[in-house]
PAGUSE-554298 format. One record per atom (N, C-alpha, C): residue in three letters; atom name; x, y, z; residue number from 1. Coordinates in nm, 4 decimals. Example, Ala and Ser with C-alpha at 12.3 -4.5 7.8 and 13.67 -1.06 7.14 Angstrom:
2
 resn name        u        v        w resi
  ALA    N   1.3190  -0.5690   0.7800    1
  ALA   CA   1.2300  -0.4500   0.7800    1
  ALA    C   1.3200  -0.3300   0.7800    1
  SER    N   1.2850  -0.2250   0.7080    2
  SER   CA   1.3670  -0.1060   0.7140    2
  SER    C   1.2900   0.0030   0.7870    2
END
This chain:
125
 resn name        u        v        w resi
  UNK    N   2.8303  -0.0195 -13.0083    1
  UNK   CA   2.7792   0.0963 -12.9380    1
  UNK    C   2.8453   0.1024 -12.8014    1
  UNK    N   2.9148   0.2221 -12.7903    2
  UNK   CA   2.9651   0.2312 -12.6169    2
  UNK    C   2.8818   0.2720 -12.5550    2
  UNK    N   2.8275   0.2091 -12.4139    3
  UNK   CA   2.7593   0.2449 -12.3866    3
  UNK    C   2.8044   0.2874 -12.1917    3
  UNK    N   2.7736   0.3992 -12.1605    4
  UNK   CA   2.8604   0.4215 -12.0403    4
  UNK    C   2.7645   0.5316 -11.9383    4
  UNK    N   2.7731   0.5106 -11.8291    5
  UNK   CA   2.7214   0.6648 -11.7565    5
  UNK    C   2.8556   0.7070 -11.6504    5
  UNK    N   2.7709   0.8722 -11.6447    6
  UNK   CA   2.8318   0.8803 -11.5363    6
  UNK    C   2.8381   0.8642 -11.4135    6
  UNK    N   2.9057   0.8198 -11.3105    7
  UNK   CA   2.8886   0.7713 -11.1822    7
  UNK    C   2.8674   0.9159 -11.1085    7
  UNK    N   2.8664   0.9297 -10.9694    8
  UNK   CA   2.8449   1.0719 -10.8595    8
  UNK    C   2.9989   1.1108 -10.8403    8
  UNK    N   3.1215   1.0545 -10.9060    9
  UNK   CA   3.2107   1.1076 -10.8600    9
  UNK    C   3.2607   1.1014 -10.9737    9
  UNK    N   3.1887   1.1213 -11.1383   10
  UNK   CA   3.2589   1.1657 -11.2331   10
  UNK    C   3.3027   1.0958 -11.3220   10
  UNK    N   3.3510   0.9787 -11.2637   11
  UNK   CA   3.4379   0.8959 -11.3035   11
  UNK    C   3.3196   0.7984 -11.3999   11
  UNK    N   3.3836   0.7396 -11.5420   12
  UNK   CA   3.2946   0.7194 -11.6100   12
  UNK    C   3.2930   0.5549 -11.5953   12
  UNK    N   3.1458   0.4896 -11.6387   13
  UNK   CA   3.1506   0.3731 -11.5864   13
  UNK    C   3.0433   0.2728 -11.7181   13
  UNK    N   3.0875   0.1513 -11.7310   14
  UNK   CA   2.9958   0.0915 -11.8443   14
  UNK    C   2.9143   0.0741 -11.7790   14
  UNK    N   2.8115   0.0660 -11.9254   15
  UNK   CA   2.6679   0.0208 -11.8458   15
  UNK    C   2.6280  -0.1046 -11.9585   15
  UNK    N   2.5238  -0.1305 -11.9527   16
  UNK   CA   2.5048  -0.2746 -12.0891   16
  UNK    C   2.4755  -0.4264 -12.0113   16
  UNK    N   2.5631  -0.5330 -12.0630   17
  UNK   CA   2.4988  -0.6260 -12.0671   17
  UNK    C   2.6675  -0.6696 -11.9869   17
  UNK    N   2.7431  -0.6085 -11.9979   18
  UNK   CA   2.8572  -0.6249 -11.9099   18
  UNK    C   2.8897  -0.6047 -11.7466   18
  UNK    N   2.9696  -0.6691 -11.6788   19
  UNK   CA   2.9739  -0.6422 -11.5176   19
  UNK    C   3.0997  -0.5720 -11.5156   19
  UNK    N   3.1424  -0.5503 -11.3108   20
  UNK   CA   3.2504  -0.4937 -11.3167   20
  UNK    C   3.3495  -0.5445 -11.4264   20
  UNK    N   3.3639  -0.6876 -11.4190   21
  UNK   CA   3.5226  -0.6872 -11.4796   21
  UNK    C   3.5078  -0.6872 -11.6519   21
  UNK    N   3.4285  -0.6596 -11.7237   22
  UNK   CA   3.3988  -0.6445 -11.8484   22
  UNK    C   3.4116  -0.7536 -11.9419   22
  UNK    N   3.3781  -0.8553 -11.8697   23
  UNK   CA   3.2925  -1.0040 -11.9462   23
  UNK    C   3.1482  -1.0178 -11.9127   23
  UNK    N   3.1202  -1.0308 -12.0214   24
  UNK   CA   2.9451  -1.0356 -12.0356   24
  UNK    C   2.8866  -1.1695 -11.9453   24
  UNK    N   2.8128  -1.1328 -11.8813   25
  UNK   CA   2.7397  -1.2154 -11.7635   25
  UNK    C   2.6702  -1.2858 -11.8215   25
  UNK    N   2.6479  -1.4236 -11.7734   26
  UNK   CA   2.5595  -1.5326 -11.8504   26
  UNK    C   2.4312  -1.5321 -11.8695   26
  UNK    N   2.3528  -1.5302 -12.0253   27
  UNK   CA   2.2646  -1.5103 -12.0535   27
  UNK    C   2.2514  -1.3247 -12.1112   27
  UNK    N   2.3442  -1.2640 -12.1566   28
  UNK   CA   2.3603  -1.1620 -12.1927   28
  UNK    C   2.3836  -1.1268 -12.3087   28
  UNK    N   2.3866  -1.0493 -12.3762   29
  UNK   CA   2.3725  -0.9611 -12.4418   29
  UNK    C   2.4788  -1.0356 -12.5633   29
  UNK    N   2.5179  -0.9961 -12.7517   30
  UNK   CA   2.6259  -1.0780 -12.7759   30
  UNK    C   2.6896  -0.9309 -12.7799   30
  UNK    N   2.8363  -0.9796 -12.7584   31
  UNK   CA   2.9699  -0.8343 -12.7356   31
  UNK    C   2.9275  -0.7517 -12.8250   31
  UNK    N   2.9302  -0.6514 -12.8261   32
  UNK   CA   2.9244  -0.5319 -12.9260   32
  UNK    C   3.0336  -0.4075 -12.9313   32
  UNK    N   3.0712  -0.4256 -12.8075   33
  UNK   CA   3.1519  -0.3068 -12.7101   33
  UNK    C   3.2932  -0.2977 -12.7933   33
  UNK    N   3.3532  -0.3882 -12.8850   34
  UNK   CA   3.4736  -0.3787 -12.9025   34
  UNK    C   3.5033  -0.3447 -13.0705   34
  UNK    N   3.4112  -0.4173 -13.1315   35
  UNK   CA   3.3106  -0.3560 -13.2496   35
  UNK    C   3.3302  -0.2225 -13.3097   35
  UNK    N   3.3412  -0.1799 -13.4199   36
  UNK   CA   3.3301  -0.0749 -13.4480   36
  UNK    C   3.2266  -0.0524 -13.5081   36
  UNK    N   3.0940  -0.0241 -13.5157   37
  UNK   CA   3.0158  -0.0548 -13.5619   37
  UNK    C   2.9345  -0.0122 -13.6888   37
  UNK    N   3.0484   0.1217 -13.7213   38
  UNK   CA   3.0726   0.1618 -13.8640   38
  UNK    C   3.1319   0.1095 -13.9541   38
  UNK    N   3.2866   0.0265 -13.9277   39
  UNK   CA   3.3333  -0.0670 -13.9967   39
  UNK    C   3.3152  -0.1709 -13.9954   39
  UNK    N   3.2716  -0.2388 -13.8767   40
  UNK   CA   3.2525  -0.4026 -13.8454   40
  UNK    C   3.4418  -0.4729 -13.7621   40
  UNK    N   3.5132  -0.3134 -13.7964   41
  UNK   CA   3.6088  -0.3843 -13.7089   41
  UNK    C   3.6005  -0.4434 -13.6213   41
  UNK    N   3.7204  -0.5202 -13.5293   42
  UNK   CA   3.7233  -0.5706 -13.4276   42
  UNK    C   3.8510  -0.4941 -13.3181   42
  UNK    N   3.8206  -0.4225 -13.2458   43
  UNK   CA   3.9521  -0.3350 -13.2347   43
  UNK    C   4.0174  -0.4538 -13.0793   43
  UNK    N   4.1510  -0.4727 -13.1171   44
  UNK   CA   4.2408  -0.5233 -12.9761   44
  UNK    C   4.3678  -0.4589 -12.9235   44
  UNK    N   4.4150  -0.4774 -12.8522   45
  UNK   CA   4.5453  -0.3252 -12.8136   45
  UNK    C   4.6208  -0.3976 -12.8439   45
  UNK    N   4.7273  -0.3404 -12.9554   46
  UNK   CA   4.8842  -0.3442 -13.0073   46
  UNK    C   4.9653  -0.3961 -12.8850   46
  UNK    N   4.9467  -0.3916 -12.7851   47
  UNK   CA   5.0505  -0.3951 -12.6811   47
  UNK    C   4.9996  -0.4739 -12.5789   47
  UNK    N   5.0175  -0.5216 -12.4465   48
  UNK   CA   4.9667  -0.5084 -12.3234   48
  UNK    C   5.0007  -0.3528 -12.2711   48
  UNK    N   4.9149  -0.3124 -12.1898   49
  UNK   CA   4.9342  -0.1878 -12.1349   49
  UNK    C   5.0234  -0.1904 -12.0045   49
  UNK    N   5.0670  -0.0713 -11.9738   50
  UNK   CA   5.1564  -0.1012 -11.8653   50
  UNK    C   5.1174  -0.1613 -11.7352   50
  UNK    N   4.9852  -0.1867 -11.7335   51
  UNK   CA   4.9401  -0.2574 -11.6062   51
  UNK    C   4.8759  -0.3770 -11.6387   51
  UNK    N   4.8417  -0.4348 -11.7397   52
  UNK   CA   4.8275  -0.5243 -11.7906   52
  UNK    C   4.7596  -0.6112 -11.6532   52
  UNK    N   4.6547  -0.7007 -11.6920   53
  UNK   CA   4.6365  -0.7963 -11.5713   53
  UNK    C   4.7035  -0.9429 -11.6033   53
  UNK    N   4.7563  -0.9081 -11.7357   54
  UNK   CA   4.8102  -1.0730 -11.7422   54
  UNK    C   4.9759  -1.0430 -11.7264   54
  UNK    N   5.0803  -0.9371 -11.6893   55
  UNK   CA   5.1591  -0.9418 -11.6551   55
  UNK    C   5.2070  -1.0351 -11.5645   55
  UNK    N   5.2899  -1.0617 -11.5313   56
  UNK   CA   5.3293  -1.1248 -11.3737   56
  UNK    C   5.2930  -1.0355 -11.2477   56
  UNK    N   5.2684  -1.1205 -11.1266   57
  UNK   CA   5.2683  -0.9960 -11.0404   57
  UNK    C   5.1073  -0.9748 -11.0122   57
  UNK    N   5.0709  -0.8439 -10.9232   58
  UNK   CA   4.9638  -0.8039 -10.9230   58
  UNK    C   4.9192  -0.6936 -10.9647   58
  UNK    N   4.9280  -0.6267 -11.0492   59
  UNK   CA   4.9996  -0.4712 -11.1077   59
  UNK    C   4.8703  -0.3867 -11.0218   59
  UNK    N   4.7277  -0.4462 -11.0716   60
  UNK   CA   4.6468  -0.3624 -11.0125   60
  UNK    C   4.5532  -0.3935 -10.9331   60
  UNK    N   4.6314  -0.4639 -10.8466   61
  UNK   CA   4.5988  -0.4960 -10.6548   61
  UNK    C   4.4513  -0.5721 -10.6800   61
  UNK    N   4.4277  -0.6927 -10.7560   62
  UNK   CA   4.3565  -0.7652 -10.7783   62
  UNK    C   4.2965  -0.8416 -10.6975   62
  UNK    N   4.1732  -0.9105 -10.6459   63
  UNK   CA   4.1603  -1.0182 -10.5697   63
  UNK    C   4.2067  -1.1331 -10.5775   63
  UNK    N   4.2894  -1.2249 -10.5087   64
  UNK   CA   4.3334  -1.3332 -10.5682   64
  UNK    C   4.2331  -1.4600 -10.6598   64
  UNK    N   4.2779  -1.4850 -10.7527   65
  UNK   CA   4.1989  -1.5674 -10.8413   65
  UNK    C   4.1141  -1.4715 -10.9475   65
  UNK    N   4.1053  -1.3312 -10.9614   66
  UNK   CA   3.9928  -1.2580 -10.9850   66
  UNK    C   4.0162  -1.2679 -11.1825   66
  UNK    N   4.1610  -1.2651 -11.1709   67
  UNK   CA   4.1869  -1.3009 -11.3065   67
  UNK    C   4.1610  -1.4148 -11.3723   67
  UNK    N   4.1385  -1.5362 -11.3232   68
  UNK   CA   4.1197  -1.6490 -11.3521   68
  UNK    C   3.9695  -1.7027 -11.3704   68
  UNK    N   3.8963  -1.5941 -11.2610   69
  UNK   CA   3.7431  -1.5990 -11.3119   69
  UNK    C   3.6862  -1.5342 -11.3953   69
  UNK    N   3.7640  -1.4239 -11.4252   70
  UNK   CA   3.7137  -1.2848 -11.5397   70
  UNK    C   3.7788  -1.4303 -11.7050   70
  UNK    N   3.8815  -1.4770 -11.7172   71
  UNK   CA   3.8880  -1.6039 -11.8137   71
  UNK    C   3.7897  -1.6942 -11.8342   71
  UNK    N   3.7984  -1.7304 -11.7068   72
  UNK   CA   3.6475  -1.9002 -11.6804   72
  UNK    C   3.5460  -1.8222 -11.7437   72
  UNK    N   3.4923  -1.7147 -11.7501   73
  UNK   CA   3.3932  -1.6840 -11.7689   73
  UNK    C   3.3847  -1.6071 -11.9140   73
  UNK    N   3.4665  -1.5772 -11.9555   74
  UNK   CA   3.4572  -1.5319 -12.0524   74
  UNK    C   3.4487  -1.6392 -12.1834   74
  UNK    N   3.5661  -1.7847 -12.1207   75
  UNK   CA   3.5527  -1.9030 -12.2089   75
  UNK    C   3.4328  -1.9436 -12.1832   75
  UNK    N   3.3419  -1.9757 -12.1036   76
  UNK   CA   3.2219  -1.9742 -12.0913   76
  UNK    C   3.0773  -1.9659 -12.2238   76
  UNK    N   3.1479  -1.8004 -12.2430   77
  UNK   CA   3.0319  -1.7390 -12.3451   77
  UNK    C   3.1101  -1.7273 -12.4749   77
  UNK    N   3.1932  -1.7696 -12.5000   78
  UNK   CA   3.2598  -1.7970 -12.5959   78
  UNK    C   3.3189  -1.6094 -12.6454   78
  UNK    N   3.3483  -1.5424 -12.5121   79
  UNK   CA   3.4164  -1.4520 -12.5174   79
  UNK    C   3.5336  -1.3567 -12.4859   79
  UNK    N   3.5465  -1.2898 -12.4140   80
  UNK   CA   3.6679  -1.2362 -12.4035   80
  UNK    C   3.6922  -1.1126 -12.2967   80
  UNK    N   3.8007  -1.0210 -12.2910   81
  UNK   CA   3.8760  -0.9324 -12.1668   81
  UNK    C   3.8687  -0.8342 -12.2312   81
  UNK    N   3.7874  -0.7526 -12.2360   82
  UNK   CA   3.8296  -0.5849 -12.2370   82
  UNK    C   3.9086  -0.5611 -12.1828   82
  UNK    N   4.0200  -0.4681 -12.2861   83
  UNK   CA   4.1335  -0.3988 -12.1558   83
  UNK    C   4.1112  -0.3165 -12.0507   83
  UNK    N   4.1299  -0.2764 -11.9065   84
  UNK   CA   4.0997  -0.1932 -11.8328   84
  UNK    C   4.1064  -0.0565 -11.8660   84
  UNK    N   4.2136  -0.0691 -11.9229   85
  UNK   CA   4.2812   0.1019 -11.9823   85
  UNK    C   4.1679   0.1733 -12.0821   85
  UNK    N   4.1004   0.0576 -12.1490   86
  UNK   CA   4.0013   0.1000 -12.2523   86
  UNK    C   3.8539   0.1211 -12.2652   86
  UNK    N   3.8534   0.0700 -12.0983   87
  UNK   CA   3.7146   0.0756 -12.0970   87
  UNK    C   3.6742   0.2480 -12.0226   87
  UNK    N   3.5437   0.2481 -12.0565   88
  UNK   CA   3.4683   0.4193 -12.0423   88
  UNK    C   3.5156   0.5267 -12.1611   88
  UNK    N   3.6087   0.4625 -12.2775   89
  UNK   CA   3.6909   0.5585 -12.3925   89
  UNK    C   3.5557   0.5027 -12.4882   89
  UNK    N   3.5750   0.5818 -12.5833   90
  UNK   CA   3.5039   0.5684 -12.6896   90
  UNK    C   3.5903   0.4408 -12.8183   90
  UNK    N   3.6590   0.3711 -12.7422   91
  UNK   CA   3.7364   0.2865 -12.8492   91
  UNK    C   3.7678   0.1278 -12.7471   91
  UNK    N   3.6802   0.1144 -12.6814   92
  UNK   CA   3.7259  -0.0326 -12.5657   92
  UNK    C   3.7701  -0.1143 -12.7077   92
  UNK    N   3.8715  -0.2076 -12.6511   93
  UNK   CA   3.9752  -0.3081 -12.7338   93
  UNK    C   3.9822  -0.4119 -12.6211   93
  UNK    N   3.9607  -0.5412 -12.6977   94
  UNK   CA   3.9885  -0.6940 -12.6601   94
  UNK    C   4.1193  -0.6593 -12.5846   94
  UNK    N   4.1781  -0.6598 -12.4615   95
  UNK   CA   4.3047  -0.7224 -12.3794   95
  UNK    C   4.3913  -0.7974 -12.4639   95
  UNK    N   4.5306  -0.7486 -12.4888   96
  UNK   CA   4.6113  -0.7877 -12.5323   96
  UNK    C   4.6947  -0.9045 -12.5086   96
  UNK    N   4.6455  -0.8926 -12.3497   97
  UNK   CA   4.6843  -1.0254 -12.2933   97
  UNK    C   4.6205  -1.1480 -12.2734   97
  UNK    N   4.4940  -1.1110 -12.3385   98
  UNK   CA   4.4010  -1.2191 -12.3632   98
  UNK    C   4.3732  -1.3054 -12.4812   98
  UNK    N   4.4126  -1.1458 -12.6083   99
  UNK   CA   4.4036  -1.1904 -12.7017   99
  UNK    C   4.5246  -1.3114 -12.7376   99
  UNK    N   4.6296  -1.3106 -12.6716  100
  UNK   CA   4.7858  -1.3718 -12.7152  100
  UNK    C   4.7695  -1.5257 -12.6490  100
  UNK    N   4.6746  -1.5449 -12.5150  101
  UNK   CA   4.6732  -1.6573 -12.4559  101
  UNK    C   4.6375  -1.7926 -12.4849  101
  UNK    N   4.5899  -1.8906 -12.3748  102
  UNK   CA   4.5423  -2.0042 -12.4727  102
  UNK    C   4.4242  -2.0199 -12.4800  102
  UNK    N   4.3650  -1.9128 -12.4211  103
  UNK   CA   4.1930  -1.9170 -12.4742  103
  UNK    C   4.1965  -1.8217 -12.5556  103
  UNK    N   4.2742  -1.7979 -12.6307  104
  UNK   CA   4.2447  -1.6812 -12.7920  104
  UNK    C   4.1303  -1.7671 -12.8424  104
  UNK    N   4.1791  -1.8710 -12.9026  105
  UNK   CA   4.0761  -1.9340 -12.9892  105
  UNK    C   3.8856  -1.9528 -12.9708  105
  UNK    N   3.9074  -1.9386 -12.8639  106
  UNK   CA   3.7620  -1.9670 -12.7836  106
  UNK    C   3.6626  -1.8592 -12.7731  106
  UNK    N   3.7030  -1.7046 -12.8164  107
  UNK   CA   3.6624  -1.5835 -12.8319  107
  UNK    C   3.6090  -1.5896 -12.9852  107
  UNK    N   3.4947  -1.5393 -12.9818  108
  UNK   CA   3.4100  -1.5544 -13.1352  108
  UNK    C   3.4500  -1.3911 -13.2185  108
  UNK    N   3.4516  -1.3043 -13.1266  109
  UNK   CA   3.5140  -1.2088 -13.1759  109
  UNK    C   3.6374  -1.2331 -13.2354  109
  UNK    N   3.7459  -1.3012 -13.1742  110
  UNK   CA   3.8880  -1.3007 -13.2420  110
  UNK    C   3.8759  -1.3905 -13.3362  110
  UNK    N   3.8191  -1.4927 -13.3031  111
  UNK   CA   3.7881  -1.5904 -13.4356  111
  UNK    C   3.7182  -1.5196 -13.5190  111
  UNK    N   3.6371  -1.4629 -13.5299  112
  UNK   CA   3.5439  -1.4233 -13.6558  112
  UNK    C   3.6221  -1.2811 -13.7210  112
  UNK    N   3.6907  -1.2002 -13.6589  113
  UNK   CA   3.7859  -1.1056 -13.6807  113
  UNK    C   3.9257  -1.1059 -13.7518  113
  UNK    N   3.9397  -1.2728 -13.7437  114
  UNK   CA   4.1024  -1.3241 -13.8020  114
  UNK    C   4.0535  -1.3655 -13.9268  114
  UNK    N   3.8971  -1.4166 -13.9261  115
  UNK   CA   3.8708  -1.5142 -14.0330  115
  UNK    C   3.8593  -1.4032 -14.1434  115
  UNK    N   3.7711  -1.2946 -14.1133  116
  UNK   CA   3.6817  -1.1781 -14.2403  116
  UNK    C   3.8049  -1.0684 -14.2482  116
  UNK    N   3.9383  -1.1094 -14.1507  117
  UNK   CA   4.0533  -1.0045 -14.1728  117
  UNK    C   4.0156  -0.8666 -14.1671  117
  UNK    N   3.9057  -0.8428 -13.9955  118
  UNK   CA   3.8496  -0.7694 -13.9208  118
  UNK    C   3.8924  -0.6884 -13.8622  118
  UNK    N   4.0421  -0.7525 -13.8112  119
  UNK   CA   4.1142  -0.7330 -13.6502  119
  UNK    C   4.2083  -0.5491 -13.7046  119
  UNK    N   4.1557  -0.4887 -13.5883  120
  UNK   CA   4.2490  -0.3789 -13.5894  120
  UNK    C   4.2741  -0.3313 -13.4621  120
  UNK    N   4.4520  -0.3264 -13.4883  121
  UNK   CA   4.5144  -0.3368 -13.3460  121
  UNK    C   4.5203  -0.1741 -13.3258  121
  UNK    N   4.4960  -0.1568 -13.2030  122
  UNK   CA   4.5014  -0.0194 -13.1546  122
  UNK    C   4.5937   0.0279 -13.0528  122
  UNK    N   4.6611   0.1198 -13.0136  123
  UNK   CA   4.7374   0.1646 -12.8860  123
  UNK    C   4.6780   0.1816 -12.8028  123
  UNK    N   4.6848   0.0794 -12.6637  124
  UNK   CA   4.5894   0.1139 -12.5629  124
  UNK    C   4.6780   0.2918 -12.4876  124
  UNK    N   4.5766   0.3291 -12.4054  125
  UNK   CA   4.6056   0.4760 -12.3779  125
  UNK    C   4.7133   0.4655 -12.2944  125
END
């Protein structure tokens, strides 16, 4: 279920069991957001997107370390990175650059998605 409002300046924003950076906060909710929940897919983006946060670099003027805690925390709950590009769409997808890393394995979504041959890769926007 996507679940989203609108903010006072339009701009659309999640709402749920997720924070800003779109890893589920401890003691929350289990992922649903990436889910299709008509098929049981698991949707992740075909690509990194052109701003990617796991590029090199800072593409989108990040706090330092901010990437490294949006990880810690996601290995944490045994989950994972929504892409930025995908979130507030009616189709959010697992981070491409998350999915490829060395905490792939540690995400119950990608594990349980590789195992039931779940996973469907999507074009982030």
């Amino acid at each position: 279920m996507n679940r989203h409002a609108t903010r006072d300046d339009g701009e659309m924003s999640m709402r749920g069991p997720f924070d800003d950076d779109s890893v589920e906060p401890e003691g929350g909710e289990p992922y649903d957001e990436v889910a299709d929940p008509l098929t049981g897919t698991v949707r992740v983006c075909a690509r990194r997107c052109d701003t990617c946060i796991f590029h090199p670099g800072n593409l989108m003027d990040l706090q330092p370390g901010r990437v490294a805690d949006m990880v810690a925390r996601a290995r944490q709950v045994e989950g994972h990175v929504v892409c930025h590009a995908t979130l507030g769409t009616e189709t959010p997808a697992i981070c491409r650059g998350f999915a490829d890393g060395p905490d792939q394995d540690r995400s119950l979504a990608l594990r349980l998605a590789r195992v039931l041959g779940t996973l469907r890769e999507i074009s982030p926007p």
